[in-house]
N, C-alpha and C positions, 0 to 999 in steps of 0.2 A: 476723286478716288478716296475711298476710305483709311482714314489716317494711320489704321495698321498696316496699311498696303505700302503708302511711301514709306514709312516707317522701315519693313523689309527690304525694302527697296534699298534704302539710306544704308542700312545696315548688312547687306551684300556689298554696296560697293565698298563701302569701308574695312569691312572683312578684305574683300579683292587688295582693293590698295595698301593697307596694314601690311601685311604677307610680302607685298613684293616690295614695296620700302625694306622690312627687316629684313629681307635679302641682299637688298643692295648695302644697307647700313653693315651688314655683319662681314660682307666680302670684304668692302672697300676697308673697314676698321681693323677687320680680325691681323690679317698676316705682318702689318709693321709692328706687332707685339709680338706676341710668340708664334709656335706653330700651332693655327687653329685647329688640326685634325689629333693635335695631343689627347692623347687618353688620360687620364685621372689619373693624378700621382697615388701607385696602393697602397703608401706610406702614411699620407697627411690623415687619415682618419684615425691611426693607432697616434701619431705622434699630436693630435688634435685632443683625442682624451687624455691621452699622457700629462695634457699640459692643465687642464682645467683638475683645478685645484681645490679641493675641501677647507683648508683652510683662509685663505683667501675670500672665498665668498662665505667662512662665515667674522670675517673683515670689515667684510661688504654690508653686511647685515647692521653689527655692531654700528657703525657709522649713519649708516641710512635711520636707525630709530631712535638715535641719542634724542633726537628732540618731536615733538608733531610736525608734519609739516602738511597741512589742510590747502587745497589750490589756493591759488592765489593770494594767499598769507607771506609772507618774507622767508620762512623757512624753507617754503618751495622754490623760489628761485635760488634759493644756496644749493639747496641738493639738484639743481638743476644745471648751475655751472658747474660744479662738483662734477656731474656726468661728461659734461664736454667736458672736462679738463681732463678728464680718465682717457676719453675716446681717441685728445690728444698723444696724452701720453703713450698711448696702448700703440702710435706710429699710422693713423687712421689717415686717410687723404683728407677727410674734410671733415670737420665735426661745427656745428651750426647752433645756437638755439632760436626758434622762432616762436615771435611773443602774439598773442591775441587777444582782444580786450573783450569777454563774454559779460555775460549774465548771471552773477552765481550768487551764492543765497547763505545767509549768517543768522546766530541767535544777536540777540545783544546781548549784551554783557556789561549792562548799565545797573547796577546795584536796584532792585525793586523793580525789575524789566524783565526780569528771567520766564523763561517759561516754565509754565508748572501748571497741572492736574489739581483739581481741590476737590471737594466731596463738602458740600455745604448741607447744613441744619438748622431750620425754624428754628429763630430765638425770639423774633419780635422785635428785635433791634432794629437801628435805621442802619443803612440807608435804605436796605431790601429786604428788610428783615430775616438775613438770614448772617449764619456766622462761618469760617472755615473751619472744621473738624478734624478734614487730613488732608492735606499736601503731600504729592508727591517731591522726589528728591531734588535738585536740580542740577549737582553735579555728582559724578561716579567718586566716593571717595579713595584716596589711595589703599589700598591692600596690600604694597612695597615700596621700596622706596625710591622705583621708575619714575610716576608721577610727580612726584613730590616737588615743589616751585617749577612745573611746567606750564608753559600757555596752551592749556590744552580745554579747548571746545568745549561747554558745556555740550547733552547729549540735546541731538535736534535733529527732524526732517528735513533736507532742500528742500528751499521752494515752497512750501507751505506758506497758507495763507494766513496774513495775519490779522489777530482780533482777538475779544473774548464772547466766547459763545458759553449759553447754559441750557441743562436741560435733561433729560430723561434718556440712561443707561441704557444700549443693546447689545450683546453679546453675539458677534459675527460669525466665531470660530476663526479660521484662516482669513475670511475676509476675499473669496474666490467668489464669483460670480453663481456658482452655482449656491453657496453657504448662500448669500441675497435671495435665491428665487426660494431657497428651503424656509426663508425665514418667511417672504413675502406670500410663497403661496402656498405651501401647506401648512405653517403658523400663522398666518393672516395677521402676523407683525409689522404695521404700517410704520414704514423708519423716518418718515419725514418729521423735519424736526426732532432727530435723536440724536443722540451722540453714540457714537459706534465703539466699541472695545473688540479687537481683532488681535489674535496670534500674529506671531509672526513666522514664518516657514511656506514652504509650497507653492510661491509665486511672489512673482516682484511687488517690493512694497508700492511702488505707487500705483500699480493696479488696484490693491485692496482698498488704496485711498481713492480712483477714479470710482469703483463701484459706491460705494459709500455714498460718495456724490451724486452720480446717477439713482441712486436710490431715493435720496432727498435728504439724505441725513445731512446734518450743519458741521460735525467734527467727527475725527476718528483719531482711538489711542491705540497705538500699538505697544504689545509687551512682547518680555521673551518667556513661555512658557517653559518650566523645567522640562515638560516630557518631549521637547524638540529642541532643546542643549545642556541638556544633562543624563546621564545614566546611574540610574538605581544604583546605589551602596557608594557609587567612585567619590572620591573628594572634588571639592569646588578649588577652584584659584584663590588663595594661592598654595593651597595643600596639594591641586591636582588641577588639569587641563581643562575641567567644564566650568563652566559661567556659574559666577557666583549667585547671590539672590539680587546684591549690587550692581550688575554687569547690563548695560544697556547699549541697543544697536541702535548706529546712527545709520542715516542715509539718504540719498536722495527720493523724491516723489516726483520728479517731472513727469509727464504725461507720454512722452515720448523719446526714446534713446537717440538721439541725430541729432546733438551737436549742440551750439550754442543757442539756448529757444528763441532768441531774436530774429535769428539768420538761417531757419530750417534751409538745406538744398545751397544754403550760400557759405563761403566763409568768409570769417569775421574780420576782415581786413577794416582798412581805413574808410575807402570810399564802399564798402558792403551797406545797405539799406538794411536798418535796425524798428523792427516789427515795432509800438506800442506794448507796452507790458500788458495793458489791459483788453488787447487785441489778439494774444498769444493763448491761444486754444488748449497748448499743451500743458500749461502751467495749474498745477491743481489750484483748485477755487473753495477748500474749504481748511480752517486748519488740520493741521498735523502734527503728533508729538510723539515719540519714542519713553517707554516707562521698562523701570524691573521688574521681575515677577515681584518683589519685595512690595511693590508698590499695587500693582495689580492686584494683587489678593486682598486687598484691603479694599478696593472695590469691588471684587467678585462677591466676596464673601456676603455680603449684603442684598443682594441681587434677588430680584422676585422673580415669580412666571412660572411657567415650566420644565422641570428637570430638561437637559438637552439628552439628545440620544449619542450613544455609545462614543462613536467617534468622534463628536464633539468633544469631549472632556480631556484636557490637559491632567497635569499631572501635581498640582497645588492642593493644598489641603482645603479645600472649599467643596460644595455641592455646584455644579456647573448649571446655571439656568441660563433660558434664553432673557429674561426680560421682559416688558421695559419696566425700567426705575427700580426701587428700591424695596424690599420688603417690610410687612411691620415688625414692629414698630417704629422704621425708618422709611417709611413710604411717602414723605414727606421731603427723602434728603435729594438734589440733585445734583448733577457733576459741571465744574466750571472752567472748560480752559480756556488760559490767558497765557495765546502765544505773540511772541514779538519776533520771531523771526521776520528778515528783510532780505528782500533782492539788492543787489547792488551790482553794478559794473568794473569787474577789476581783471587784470592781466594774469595772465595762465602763459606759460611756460612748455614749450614740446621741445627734445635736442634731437637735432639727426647726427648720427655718424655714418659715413660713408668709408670702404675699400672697395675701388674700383676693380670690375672683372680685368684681365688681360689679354681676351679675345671678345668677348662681347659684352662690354660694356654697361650699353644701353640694354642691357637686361637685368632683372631687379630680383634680388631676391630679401625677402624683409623679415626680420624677428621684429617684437617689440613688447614690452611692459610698461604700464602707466606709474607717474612717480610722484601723486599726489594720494592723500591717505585720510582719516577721519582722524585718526590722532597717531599713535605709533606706528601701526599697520607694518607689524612684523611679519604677520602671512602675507595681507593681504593691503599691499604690492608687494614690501619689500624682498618677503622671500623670493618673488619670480625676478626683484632689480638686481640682486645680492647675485641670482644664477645667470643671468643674461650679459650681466656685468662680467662673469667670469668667463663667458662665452666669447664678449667680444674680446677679450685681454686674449685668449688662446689664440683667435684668428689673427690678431696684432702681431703676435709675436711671431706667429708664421710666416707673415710679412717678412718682418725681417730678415728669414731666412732668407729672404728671395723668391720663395711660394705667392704666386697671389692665385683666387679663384680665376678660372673662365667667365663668371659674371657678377658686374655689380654687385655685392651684402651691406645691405642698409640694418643698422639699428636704427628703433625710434625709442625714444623715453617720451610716452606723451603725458602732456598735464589733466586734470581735471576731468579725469575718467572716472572719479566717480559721481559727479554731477551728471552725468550723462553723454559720458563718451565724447566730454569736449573736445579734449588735445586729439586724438585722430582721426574724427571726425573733419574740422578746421585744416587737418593737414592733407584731408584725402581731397577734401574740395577746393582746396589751395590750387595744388597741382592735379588734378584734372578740368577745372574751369583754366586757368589764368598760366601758369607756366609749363607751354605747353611743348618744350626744350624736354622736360620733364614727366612727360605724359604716361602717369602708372597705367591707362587703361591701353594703350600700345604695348607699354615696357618690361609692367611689372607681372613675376614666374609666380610668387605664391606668397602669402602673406603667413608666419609661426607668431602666436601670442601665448606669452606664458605670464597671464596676470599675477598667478601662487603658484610657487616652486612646489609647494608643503604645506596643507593641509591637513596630512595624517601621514599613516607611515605603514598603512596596511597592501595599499595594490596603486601602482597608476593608473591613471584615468585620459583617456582621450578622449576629443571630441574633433571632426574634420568633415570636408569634403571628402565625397570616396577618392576620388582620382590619387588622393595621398596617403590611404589605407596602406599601401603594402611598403609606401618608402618607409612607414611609421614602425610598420612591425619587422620590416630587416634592420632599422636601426637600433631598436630593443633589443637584438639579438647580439649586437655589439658591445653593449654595456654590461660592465659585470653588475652586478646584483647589489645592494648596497647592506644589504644585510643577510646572508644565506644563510647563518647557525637559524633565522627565524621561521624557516618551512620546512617539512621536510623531504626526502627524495633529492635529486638530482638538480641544485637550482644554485645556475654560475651564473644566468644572466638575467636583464632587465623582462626580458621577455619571457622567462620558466615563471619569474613573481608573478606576470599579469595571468601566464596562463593558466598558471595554476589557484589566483585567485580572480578571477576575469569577475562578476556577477553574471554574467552567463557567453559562449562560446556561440557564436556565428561563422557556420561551414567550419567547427574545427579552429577557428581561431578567436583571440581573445575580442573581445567586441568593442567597437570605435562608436560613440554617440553622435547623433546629427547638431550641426551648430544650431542656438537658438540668436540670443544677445546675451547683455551684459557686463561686454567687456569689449577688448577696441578691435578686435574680427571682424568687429559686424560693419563700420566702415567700408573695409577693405572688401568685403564680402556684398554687401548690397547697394554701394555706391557704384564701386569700380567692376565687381565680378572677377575677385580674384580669388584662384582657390587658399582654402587656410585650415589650420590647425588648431588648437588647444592643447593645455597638457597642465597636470598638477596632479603630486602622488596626494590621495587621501585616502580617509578610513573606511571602515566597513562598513556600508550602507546601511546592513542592517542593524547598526545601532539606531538608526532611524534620526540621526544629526543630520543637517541639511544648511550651510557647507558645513560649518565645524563650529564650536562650541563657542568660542570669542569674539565669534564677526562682528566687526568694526566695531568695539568696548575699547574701554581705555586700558583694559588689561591685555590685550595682544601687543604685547611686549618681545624685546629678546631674550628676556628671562626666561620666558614663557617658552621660546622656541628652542632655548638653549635647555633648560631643564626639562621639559617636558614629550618633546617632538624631535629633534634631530642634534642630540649633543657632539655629535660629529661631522657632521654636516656631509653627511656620506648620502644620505636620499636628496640634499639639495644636489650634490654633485651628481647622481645618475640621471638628475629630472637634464642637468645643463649638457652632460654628455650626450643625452637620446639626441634634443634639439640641435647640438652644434652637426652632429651627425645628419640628421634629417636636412640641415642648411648646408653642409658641407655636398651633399649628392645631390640638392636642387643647382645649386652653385657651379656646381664642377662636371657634374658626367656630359657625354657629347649628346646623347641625345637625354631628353627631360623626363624623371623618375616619376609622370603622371599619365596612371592609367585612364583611358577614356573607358574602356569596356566593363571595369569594375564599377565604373560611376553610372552606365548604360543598366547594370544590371541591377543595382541598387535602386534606378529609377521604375526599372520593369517590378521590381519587389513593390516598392510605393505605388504605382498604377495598381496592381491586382488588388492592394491593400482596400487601396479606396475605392475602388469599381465591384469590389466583392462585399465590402463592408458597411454598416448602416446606413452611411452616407453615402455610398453613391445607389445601393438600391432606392434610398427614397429618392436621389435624383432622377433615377428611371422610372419611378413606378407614381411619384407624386408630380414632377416634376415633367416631365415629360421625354425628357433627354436622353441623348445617345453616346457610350464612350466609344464609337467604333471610332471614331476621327483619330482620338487619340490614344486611343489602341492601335490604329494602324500604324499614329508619328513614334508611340512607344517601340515597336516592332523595327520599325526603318531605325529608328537610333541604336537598338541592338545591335543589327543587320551593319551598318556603318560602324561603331566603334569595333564590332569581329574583324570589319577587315583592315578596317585601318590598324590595329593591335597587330595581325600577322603581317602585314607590310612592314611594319619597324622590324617587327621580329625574324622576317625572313627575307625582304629587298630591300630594305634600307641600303644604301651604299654610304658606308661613312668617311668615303673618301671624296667625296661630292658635297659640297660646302651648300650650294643652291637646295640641295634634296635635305640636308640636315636643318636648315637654318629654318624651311618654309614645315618641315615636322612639326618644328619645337614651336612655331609661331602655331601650327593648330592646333599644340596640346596645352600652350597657356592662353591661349584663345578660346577653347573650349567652353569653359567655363564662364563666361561673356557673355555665349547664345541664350543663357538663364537669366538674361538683365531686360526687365521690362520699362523702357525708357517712360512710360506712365505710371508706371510705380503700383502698387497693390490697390484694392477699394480703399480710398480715407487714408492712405499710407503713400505719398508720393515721391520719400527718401528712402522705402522698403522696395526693392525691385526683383530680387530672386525669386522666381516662381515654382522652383523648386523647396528651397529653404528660406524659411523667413521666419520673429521670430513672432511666436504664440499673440493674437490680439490678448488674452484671455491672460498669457504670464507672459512680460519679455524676456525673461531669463528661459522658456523652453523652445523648440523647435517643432511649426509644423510643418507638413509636407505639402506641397500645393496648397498654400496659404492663402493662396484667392480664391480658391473654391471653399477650403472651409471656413473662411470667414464668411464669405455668401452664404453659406449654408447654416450655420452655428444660427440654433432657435430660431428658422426658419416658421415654424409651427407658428410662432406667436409674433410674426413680423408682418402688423398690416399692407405693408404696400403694394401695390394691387402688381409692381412689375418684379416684383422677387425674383422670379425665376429667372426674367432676363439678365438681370446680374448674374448669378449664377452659368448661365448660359455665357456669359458673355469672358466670365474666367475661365469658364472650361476652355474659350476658346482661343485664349492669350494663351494658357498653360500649353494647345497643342500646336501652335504656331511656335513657340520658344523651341518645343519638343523637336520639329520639323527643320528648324535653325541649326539646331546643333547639328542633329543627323548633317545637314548639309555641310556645315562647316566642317568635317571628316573628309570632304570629299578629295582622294587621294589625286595633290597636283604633279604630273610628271612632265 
């Protein structure tokens, strides 16, 4: 039989059996606790934001960036028992930390080891005759006096390969795949053996560095362009919010967002089989180094070749060329980086806090924030620890009253998220391989990540599965406004700011983005197939920042957030009230606040997109293929989540334990039937067929990601069986399609 067939097969009976287990588990458990047929107390959500406190979490804040705390450095596991102590104190049933020994990646920090950028000049000297000119910087100096006698990280990329490489300047732009083919084939710019200088913006950094390498270039620098973190006339840090000329992003470059790169699919337990470093595919293979514009200009400015076109040119005071090398009468000079970053194997840190449901249990409902940083990372964690911290204190305290939810609410604080999604990643494949007591892909309702509380302070921003669209925007409706003198018209709640500054309105309502990666969603999202969330109020897109002006500098401070971003910490509070809301009605109502029809219909939006759109006409017309298959599964899942939606809505009986318990098991199961147990093309820890995140940028989201991976530059893909691939996601995407439809199928 062909192995998608047992595959369905496997995954019917296990749907079957799931369902009547959580039947029998939710009877026999519910009624020695309370009365399982209770309705939601319509109190605890008013007295739930009552409690979550402004000042408080910016308490939270102040504490979490007195010092760096970089994974697996000593800083993080302070702020990491820190967490469990709080989780304790907050009256939590169980508060845990679990440690894991990964793969993660340091500058040195050995005097005359540093990395650094040089710009060399024919002298005639030995050894090489040539001499250094200009050196980049090597550490961000202070600008207040945050920094000042801290252990804080010179600026560096993870993972980057170490050595020193020399050679002849290219100018990438962003450093996107398509920047590559513009240079390579309508510049007839041969990058092998170049050293590449890329923006930074518009796609994950270690894409720009995978392309580079696939290109054949030896090295790539990345700067931070003023005309993508800064705005004309405003002041820089420390006068004003935008990145100075000083201000450089750190980050990681792994090749792939899943976990610890030794143990792709496994976690990093004791007895986990630990890959070869030099057998690890996903680890870039050429250096890597982060520079300021301060420093970039001084190589730009020199730069031969051809003006670049329009949208190539940043915003520096230089003439933007493509290259290669130098002009005269510097055509002689080349560039030499000398990186020392290392990989090394050190312990990472993730805390759970647990309060047990009082009817069912064994059902999961999880927020969670990563609590490792590149050096202060006052946005970016801390502002989302500082609010998730205040979130679980308000649930604690409810406790006390004697309130507990109807299910399970897990916090996570996981580590080393930003190396690559370590801590939740480790803790997803923890408990779904090995404790299976524990089993989130039976268990767990919906996964909330609020990585940054606060990024700007202009509109919130979400990003979800549909099925959680509408709990997202009734709970907006519930929060008051954190600042209303600032719009004008009618605007009391969270919900009038988005709506009235949405960047654009979908049927009438404020618009919700598709998940990509980037941040610890994606676990929960493509290991287990749990529905999930995002959330961070920021600014105005059309400034054309992209996140925000500080990301990961040693100046994202609390200074910073405290003078410049939320001096009252009124927008962190409404970002922590939407979430505890949103967790309070996954948590508590009798039947589950996730639409399957809204998520039916957003699929049907995606089919026409792609069946009507350049990509799938050339799938029909070059290709030779058919969307009628999954146009039909498209069809039958609409057909399915309509009537399953008016069955809740109109026969549901919710005095019938058996009929509620086997609902909520198909609406958090739903979301499951989009888990491809073989994983994407090339991608065997990416399994959502619906959402998965960009080959091309992992920080965006596409839609049927295994068909437009198969398809992406098809034109110039010699293998003689292209289309079969092609053909052969089309035909996972409409079997998935066909799962889910079934898995609606209403049991009475």
């Amino acid at each position: 039989m062909d192995p998608r067939g047992l595959i369905a097969i496997a995954v019917s009976i296990a749907f079957v059996v799931g369902i009547s287990v959580g039947v029998l588990i939710g009877w026999f458990s519910g009624p020695d606790r309370v009365d399982p047929q209770r309705e939601a107390d319509p109190t605890i959500s008013k007295r739930l934001m009552d409690l979550i406190d402004n000042v408080q979490i910016d308490e939270n804040l102040k504490y979490l960036t007195s010092d760096p705390h970089v994974a697996g450095r000593p800083r993080q596991h302070e702020i990491a028992q820190w967490v469990r102590d709080q989780y304790i104190k907050f009256g939590f049933d169980e508060a845990e930390i679990f440690t894991y020994n990964v793969l993660l990646s340091y500058p040195s920090e050995v005097p005359g080891e540093e990395n650094v950028i040089q710009r060399l000049v024919p002298d005639g000297g030995e050894p090489d005759g040539y001499r250094v000119e200009y050196q980049s910087q090597i550490d961000e100096p202070a600008l207040d006096e945050t920094a000042e006698g801290k252990d804080v990280l010179p600026p560096f990329n993870a993972y980057s390969a170490t050595g020193t490489v020399e050679g002849e300047l290219v100018y990438a732009n962003y450093g996107r795949v398509e920047d590559f083919f513009h240079l390579e084939r309508e510049k007839g710019i041969n990058l092998t053996d170049k050293i590449v200088i890329a923006r930074y913006g518009k796609l994950f950094r270690g894409d720009k560095a995978k392309y580079a390498a696939d290109f054949g270039a030896k090295g790539i620098i990345l700067y931070s362009d003023p005309a993508d973190y800064t705005v004309t006339g405003e002041p820089v840090y420390p006068d004003g919010k935008y990145l100075p000329p000083t201000g450089t992003q750190r980050g990681s470059c792994i090749g792939g967002l899943v976990g610890d790169p030794l143990t792709p699919g496994y976690p990093s337990v004791d007895s986990a089989y630990r890959s070869p470093e030099e057998k690890t595919s996903i680890l870039p293979t050429i250096p890597i180094h982060p520079i300021p514009s301060k420093d970039a200009i001084e190589f730009l400015k020199l730069m031969d070749g051809e003006d670049v076109q329009k949208d190539w040119k940043g915003d520096m005071n230089v003439t933007y060329k493509y290259g290669p090398g130098f002009a005269s009468p510097n055509e002689n000079n080349k560039v030499r980086m000398k990186i020392s970053t290392h990989n090394e194997k050190a312990d990472t840190w993730t805390v759970i806090g647990t309060i047990r449901g009082s009817v069912e249990p064994d059902r999961y409902v999880i927020m969670g924030n990563h609590i490792d940083a590149w050096a202060f990372g006052a946005i970016d964690p801390s502002s989302g620890t500082a609010a998730v911290l205040e979130v679980a204190r308000a649930f604690g305290e409810l406790t006390k009253t004697g309130w507990r939810p109807r299910r399970t609410i897990i916090f996570g604080s996981w580590g080393s998220e930003e190396y690559g999604l370590i801590g939740s990643y480790e803790w997803v494949e923890v408990r779904t391989i090995f404790e299976l007591t524990k089993n989130l892909d039976r268990r767990a309702v919906a996964y909330l990540n609020m990585d940054v509380a606060v990024s700007g302070t202009f509109v919130p921003y979400f990003a979800s599965t549909p099925n959680l669209y509408r709990a997202i925007r009734e709970a907006t409706k519930l929060v008051p406004d954190p600042n209303p003198d600032d719009l004008e018209g009618d605007v009391t709640t969270l919900y009038d700011r988005w709506l009235a500054r949405a960047p654009f309105l979908e049927d009438g309502e404020p618009y919700i983005a598709d998940l990509g990666s980037g941040s610890d969603f994606t676990a929960f999202l493509q290991v287990v197939g749990m529905s999930a969330s995002d959330v961070s109020f920021v600014d105005d897109r059309a400034l054309g920042i992209s996140p925000y002006p500080m990301y990961h500098s040693v100046y994202e401070t609390y200074k910073l957030v405290k003078t410049y971003y939320d001096p009252d910490f009124y927008y962190h509070q409404a970002a922590a009230r939407a979430y505890a809301e949103i967790m309070r009605n996954l948590a508590e109502s009798i039947v589950l606040p996730l639409n399957c029809l809204d998520y039916a219909n957003k699929i049907d939006d995606f089919f026409k997109s792609l069946r009507d759109g350049d990509t799938g006409q050339k799938m029909i017309n070059d290709g030779g293929l058919s969307f009628d298959h999954m146009e039909q599964a498209v069809n039958k899942l609409v057909e399915a989540a309509t009537t399953f939606q008016e069955y809740i809505e109109n026969e549901v009986d919710y005095t019938n334990l058996y009929q509620i318990r086997a609902v909520n098991d198909q609406l958090m199961s739903f979301e499951r039937a989009f888990i491809d147990p073989l994983g994407l093309p090339d991608r065997p820890t990416t399994r959502h067929v619906i959402f998965a995140p960009s080959t091309r940028d992992k920080y965006s989201s596409d839609k049927f990601a295994g068909i437009v991976d198969t398809m992406f530059d098809i034109d110039n893909n010699p293998d003689p069986d292209k289309w079969e691939y092609v053909a052969e996601q089309l035909a996972a995407v409409t079997y998935a399609l066909q799962s889910a439809a079934y898995s609606l199928k209403i049991i009475t």
